[in-house]
Every structure is written in structure tokens, then in C-alpha cells.
N, C-alpha and C positions, 0 to 999 in steps of 0.2 A: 622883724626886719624892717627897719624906716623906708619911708616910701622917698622918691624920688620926684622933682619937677617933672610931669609929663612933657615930653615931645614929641611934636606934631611929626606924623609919616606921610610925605606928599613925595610922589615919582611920578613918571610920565614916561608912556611906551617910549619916547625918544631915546631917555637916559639907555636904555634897555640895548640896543644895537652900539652907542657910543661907547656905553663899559664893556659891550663882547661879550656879551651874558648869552650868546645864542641867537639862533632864527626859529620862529618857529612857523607850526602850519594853523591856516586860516579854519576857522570857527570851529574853534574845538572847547567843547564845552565842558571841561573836568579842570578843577581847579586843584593846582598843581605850588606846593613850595619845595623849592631846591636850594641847591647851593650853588654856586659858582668859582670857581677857585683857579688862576695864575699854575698854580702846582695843588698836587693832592698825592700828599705820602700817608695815603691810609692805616700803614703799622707806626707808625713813627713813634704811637702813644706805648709799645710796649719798649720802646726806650726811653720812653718819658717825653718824648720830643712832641712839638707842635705839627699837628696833619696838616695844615697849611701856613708854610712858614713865608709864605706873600701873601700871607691875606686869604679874604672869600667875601661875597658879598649874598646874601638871602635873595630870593625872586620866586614872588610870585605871580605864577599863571593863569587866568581863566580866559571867558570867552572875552574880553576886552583886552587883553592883550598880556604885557609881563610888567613888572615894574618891582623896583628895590624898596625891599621891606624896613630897610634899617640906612638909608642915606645920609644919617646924620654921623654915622659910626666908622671907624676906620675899618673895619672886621666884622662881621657874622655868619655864623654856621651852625649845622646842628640845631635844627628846626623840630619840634615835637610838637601836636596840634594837638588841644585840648579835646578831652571826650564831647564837647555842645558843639568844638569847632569855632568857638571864639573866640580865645586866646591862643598864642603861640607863646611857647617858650622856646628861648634858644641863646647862645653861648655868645659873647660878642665882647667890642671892646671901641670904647668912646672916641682913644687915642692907638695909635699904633704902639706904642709903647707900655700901654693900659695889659695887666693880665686880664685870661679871657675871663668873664664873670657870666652868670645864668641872667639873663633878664627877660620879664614877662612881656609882650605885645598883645594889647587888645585889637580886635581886627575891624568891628563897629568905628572908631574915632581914631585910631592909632596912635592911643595914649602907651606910655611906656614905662614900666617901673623896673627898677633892679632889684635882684631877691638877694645873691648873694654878695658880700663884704668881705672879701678877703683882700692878700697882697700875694696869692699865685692864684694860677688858673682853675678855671672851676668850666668844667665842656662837658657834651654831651647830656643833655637835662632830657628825661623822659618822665612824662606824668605816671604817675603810678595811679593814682584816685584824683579827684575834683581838686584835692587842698595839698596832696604832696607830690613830692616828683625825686628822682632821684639822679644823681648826674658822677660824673669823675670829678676829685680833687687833684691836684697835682702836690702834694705837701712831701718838702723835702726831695723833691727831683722823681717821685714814685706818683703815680696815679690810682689812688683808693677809691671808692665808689661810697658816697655817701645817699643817707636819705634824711630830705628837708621838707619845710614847710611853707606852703604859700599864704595862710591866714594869718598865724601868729607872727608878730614882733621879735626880735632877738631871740627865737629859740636855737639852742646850738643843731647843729646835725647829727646824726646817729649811722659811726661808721659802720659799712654792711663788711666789707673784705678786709680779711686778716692775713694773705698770703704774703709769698716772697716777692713778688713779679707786679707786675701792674696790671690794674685792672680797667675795662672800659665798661657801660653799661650798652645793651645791644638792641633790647627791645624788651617789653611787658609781656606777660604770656598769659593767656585767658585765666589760666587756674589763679593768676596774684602773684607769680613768679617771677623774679627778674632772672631775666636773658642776661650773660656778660662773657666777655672773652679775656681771658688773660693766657699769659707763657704755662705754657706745657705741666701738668700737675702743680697748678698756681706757683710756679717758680720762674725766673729770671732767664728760662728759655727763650731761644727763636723761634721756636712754634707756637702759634697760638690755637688756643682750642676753647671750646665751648661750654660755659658752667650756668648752674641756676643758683640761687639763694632764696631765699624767704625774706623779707620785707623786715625782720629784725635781726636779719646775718645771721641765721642758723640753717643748716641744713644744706649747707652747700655740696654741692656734686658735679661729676662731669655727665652733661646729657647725654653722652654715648659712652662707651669702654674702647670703642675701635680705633685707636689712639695711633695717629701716623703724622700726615702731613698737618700742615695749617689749617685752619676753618675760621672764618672770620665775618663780620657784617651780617651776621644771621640775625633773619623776621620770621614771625608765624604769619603762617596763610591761614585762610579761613577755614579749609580742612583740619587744622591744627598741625599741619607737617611745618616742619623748619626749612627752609632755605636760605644757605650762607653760600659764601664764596670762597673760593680754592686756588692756589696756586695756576690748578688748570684749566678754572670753567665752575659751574656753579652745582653743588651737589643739595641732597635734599636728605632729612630724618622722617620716618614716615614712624605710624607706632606699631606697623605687626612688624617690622624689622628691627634688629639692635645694631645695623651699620650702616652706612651712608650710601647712599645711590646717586649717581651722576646723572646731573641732568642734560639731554640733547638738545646742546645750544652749536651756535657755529663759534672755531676756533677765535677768541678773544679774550680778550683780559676783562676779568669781570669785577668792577669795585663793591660787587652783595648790596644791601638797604634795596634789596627789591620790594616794589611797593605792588599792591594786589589791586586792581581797578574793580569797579561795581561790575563789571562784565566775563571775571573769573582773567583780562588779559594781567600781563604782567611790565610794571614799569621801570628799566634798570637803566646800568651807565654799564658801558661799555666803550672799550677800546682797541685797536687791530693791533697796536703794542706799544710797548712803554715806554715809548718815543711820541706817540698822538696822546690828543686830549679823549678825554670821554665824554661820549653825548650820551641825551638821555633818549632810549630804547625801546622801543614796543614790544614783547611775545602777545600774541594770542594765543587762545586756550586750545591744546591738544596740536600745537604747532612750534616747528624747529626755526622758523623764521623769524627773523629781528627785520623791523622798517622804522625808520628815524624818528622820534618822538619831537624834538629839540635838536639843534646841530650845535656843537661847540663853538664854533666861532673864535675860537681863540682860549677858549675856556674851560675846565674842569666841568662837567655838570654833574655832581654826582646827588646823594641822601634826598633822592626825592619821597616825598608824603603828600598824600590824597590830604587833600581841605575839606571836610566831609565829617559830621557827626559819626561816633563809632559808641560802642558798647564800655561800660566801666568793668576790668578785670574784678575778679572775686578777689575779699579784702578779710583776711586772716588773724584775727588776735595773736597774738605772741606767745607761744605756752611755755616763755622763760621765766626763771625764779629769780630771784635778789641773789644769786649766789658770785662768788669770783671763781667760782672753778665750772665744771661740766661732769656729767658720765658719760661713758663709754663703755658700751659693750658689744662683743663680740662674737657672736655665736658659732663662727667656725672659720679659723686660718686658713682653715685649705682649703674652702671654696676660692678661690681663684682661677684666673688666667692663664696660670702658670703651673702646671704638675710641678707640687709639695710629695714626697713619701710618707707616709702614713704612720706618725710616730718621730716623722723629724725633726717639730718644733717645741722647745721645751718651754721658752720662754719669749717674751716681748719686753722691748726697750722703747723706751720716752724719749721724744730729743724735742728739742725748742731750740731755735736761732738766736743768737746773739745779736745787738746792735752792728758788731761788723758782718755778719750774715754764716759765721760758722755755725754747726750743731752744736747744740750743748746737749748733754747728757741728765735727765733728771729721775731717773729713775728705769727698776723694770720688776717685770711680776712674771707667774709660772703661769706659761699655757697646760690648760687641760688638755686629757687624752682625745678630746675632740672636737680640738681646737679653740675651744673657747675662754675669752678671759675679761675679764671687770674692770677699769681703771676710772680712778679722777684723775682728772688731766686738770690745769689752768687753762683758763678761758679767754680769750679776745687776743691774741696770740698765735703766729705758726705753727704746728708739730707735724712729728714726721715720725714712722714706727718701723722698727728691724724687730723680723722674727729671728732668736738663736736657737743652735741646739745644743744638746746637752754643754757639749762642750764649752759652749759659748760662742763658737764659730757663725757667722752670717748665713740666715739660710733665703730669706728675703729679705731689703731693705727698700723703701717708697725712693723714689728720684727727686719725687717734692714734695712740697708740704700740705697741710688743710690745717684749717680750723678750728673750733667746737664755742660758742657764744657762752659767758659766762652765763650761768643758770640753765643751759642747753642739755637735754638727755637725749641719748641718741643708742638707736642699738644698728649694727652693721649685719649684714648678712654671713660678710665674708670680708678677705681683702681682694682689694681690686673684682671684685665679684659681677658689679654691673648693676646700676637703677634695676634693671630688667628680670634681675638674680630673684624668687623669692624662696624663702629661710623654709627649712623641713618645721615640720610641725610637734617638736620639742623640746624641754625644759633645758638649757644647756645646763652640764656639769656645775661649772663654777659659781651658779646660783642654787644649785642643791648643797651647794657645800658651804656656803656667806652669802648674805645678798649686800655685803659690805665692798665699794671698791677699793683694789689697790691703790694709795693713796702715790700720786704721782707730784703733787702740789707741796710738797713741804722746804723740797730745795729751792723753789723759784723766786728769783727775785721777783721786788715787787712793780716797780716800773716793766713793762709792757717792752717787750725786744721789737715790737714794729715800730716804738718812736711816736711821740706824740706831736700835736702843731708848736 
């Protein structure tokens, strides 16, 4: 990726009250980057649409005061701090008319380089390790979630999400995992819900099974709990639980990217409702209390991030093969959600989407008497599986779709069973009888139904 003419970052607490970036309070010593934003439509990316469609300007806080990180730029947002804490990357744009692009800020001289080159938007960049990071593309009016590189030159990106819906990325997760929210079983839903991946787009899952309302703007805490934001107020994933617990905050609108301060407090945006802007909020620890961090001043203040060295997540080799297709197995249909009869599923069918977004049909194989079944599926593409029975009639069908990475092996518990589900302790049926899968890949065309750049 070509480097760019450095340009110089010079602001001055003045600019800071003139643009309406806030007030804040005197000698507070935690350095602080936000955003600032005219308007802030936080879902707007699972329509494809821009979260701030007047703009946002970067600001950061310490003990000397606030000042604009990016002055020369019509646009910036979506701040991600490097693990040393010396660069920033974040989403911006030269010209108001410019899509948004990922570009790098060193924080020492506030030289400036841009990583990605495209002609749509490319938002949300979160480091993954020292040299990659991974962000949304907008390609085609849909936002996928790519992962790039900050050392090499022209290397392409390597798509992570294969879904129907759009994706944003949310956060890193200790284990190496990307945090991401997309529409409701990664489809073209209203609701958004909460998924992980693996660093080479395999293994995608939803972190919960408790599947209802929205959830959005989810960070891990130090405990390793997740907390995201809700329709109603901000809930939390804890791990001896498999559902979501609400957190007691007082009644406001909560934009989530709650940030964790070194003293266990916590730092959000809030709102009394969505008619006022959002300042940025204190809790402290084991308290329902919010006291003003920042005041809006006319402003948005939302994605705030500690400027503070952190830990580098754990970093995974890829245990995928050269192949274009995947396995899939199944070790038993009726673990689910949903009471199956014991004997009702005979078979499972294949579907893959179409360029216009219907199911296609590619095939189907015979469930075993205990539920389990073997398929190759094609790879880097939607699917989506109806269990039949005898008759052929629908006995379950998924509402959306997933994935499987070419070269991906994967075995399932169940369907819809739960991360949390684990499998009995033997050999299923279908591999006593083949360890050959149903070959599901022979119908499919060979271009890719998600569309390429």
C-alpha cells in the first residue's frame, strides 16, 4: 500500500469550544480519543448507510486540554489505538465528497499515512495485531468486513464475512477473535445481533443463542464479559451464563463502545432521548450513577478509547486447506432450541443465494437415525439448511444464512444448539457408515453469489 505525503496535525484547545466538540472538566489526567458528530445514526451501516452523514471530527483529551486530531480532513471517526499506543488508525476523508478510507496517525509528530485505496468507503479499522487490522468495506452498497495489512505494499485484503446482511466490526477479543454485529442470522434483518469469526473467516457464530431484540456497539471488559447496547439500556454476556443480563444504569439511550478506565470505572455516551445529543459519561465501579465526563455542546460525543498501551490479542494460524469447497458435520439435528420428534428428520437440504438474494437449491443428503449427517458444501459463499421429513415436507428451516471458508472443517453440535451446547461423547452414525461427504458442490456455479469488487 503507497505511502502518502505526511501531514502535519496542529490544533489548539481554542479550535476545541469553536467546533462544539464539548466542555470538559479541569485536570483530568486520562487521555481520551472520541468522536464528535452534527448527527450519529449508529445502525445506519446495516442499511449500508453512513453513521454520520454531516460529518465527525476526532478529539483528543488529556491533561492539556482537547484538540482535533485530523484538521486538515473534512471527516474522521472511528478511532482504534494501537497496542504501544502510538498510532491511531481511523476512518476519515480529505474531502467531503472523498469516500471514507482507513488512514494511519502517528501520535509522536502527527505524520499521516493512508492504507486503504479504494473508490467506496472503507470504516471502522480495529487493530487486530501490530501489522494488521481489520475494518468494513462498503462494496456494492453492503458492508463486509475485511482484513489488511499495515506493513506490505499493494497486498489485497482477505474477505472475513460471507453473509446476506451487512457487517461492521465491533471489537478484538483476548482469545484473537473478531467481535462483529451484523442483521439477525447474518441476513438483511432489522435486528442486529452479535457474531465472532476467526481472523481467516472461519468459524463464524452468534456469541449468544438468546436471539430477540438488537445488540449492538459490544467491547470486552477486563473480566472478559461483553458489554453492548440495547434498544433499552446497556446489557452484559458474562461466561457462567448463556443469556444476556441487564445492566442498572438510569433510563437513557445508550450509543454501547463503552470504554473501561484503569480504575475498573466505565466511559460511555449517553443520551435522555433521541431528540438530545450524547455526552460522554462516567459509571464507577459497583455504581448506578452516571456524572458528565464531556458535555455535548452541540455535539455527538460518542466511540470513546483510552490512549493507554494494552495487551496484543492471541494470534491463530489458519487451519484452512487449498480447497474451494468445506466440510460439514453434523452430529445431531435435534439438539436444538426447538423440540424436533424423535425420528422426524429424514433428510437435509443445501441452499446457497443467488446474485438477486433468492435460495438456490444445491443439493440434499439422508439424516441418520440420530440426527447426524456429512456434507461438502462450497466455500466463501451464504448457506442456509431445511431439515425434511420423510415425506419431504419442512420440519426446520434457518431464517438466515452462514458461511463455511473454503478449505474450512467444521463439525456442529447441533442445529441452533448454542457455542455453550457440548456434543455426547460418540462416534455419529454417518461416519460409521462413510467418512465420505455428501457432496453438495457439484451444482454450483463457479462465480461466488456474494459478488465480487
Amino acid at each position: 500500500m503507497p505511502f502518502r505525503t505526511f501531514l502535519p496535525v496542529v490544533a489548539t484547545l481554542a479550535c476545541l469550544v469553536a467546533l462544539g466538540a464539548g466542555s470538559l472538566p479541569a485536570n483530568n489526567s486520562i487521555s481520551l480519543v472520541y468522536t464528535a458528530a452534527p448527527d450519529y445514526d449508529l445502525l445506519a451501516w446495516m442499511r449500508g448507510a453512513d453513521r454520520f452523514p454531516r460529518g465527525a471530527d476526532l478529539y483528543l483529551r488529556d491533561a492539556q486540554g482537547a484538540r482535533r486530531l485530523a484538521p486538515d480532513f473534512a471527516a474522521s471517526a472511528d478511532a482504534s489505538v494501537s497496542f504501544d499506543a502510538s498510532y491511531i488508525l481511523f476512518a476519515g476523508k480529505k474531502k467531503a465528497k472523498d469516500p471514507w478510507q482507513v488512514w494511519e496517525l502517528a501520535l509522536q509528530d502527527g505524520s499521516l499515512r493512508r492504507i486503504t485505496h479504494t473508490a467506496f468507503d472503507c470504516v471502522r479499522p480495529l487493530f487486530v495485531s501490530p501489522d494488521q487490522f481489520v475494518y468494513a468495506a462498503n462494496v456494492h452498497g453492503r458492508y463486509l468486513i475485511e482484513l489488511g495489512g499495515l506493513a506490505s505494499a499493494g497486498d489485497s485484503p482477505l474477505q472475513l464475512t460471507y453473509g446476506a446482511g451487512n457487517s461492521l466490526p465491533a471489537d478484538i477479543l483476548r482469545d484473537g477473535r473478531v467481535l462483529f454485529e451484523s442483521g439477525f442470522s447474518l441476513n438483511d434483518s432489522a435486528i442486529s445481533e452479535i457474531y465472532t469469526v476467526y481472523t481467516d473467516g472461519s468459524g463464524v457464530e452468534s456469541y449468544r443463542c438468546d436471539h430477540g431484540g438488537s445488540r449492538y456497539s459490544a467491547r470486552q471488559l477486563a473480566s472478559g464479559d461483553l458489554l453492548f447496547a440495547t434498544p433499552t439500556g446497556l446489557a452484559r454476556f458474562t461466561s457462567a451464563l448463556s443469556h444476556q443480563v441487564p445492566v442498572q444504569l438510569p433510563a437513557k439511550e445508550y450509543a454501547g463502545d463503552v470504554t473501561e478506565l484503569p480504575d475498573g470505572s466505565w466511559l460511555l455516551s449517553a443520551r435522555t432521548n433521541h431528540k438530545g445529543k450524547y455526552a460522554l459519561m462516567k459509571r464507577q465501579p459497583d455504581s448506578n450513577a452516571l456524572q458528565t465526563e464531556i458535555d455535548p455542546a452541540g455535539a455527538n460525543l460518542v466511540q470513546p478509547v483510552l490512549l493507554a498501551p494494552r495487551t496484543v490479542p492471541n494470534q491463530h494460524p489458519s487451519g484452512l486447506h487449498g480447497w474451494s469447497y468445506a466440510n460439514l458435520l453434523c452430529l445431531n439435528a435435534y439438539t436444538s432450541k426447538q423440540t424436533m420428534r424423535a425420528g422426524s428428520i429424514a433428510s437435509v437440504r443445501l441452499y446457497s443465494r443467488s446474485t438477486s438474494g433468492s435460495p438456490e437449491l444445491l443439493g440434499s443428503a439422508s439424516v441418520e437415525k440420530d440426527g447426524s449427517f456429512y456434507l461438502r458444501v462450497p466455500g466463501d459463499q451464504p448457506l442456509q439448511i431445511e431439515l425434511a421429513d420423510k415425506s419431504g415436507r419442512t420440519v426446520r428451516r434457518e431464517s438466515g444464512w452462514f458461511w463455511m471458508r473454503g478449505g474450512e472443517q467444521r463439525v456442529c453440535t447441533g442445529c441452533h444448539a448454542g457455542p455453550e451446547t457440548a456434543p455426547e461423547n460418540a462416534v455419529p452414525t454417518v461416519l460409521q457408515k462413510s467418512i465420505i461427504p455428501a457432496d453438495m458442490t457439484r451444482f454450483i456455479k463457479q462465480e461466488s453469489a456474494q459478488g465480487g469488487r
